[in-house]
N, C-alpha and C positions, 0 to 999 in steps of 0.2 A: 439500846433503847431508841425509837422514834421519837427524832422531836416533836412536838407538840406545834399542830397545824393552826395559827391567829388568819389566816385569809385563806377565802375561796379563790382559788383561780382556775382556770382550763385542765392546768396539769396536777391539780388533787386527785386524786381517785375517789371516783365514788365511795367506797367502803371507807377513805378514810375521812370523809368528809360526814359519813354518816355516823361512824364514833366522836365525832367533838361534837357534831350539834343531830343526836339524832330527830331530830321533828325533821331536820330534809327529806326523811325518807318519804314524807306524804308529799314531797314539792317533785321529790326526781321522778315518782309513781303514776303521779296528775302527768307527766310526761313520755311516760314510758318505762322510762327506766329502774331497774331494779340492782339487788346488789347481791343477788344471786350469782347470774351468769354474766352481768355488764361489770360489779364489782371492783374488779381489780384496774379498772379501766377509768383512765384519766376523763375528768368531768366533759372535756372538750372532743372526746375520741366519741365518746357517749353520747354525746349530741349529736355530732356527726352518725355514728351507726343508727340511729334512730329520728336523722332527720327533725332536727329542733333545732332552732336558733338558739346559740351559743349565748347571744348575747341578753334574749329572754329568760334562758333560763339561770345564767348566772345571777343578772337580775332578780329572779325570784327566790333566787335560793341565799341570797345576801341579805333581801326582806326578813325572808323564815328566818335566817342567823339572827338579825339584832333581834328578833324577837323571843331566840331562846340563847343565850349565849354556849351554853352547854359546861364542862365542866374546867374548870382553870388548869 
């Protein structure tokens, strides 16, 4: 069983960061990013292949988090 993901970092992957809290899925989209084909791909590699700052977009997506905590 995967532990249960409490913090965004660089090295979450998008998919799993999109099951604890899924409302990111409109923050990583407004970006680019998807969790089709980027998915399995750590939040930081994702930035990097699609040329976003790292540090905006973790930003945004740490907003979106306290805003929906998602499920315990």
């Amino acid at each position: 069983m995967k532990p249960v993901i409490t913090q965004l970092t660089p090295e979450t992957t998008v998919n799993d960061a999109i099951a604890r809290w899924p409302a990111l899925l409109t923050v990583l989209s407004a970006y680019g990013i998807d969790s089709c084909c980027g998915g399995a791909l750590p939040i930081g590699e994702a930035a990097r292949k699609h040329q976003v700052d790292l540090d905006e977009l973790i930003q945004s997506l740490h907003v979106r988090a306290a805003e929906q905590p998602g499920p315990a």
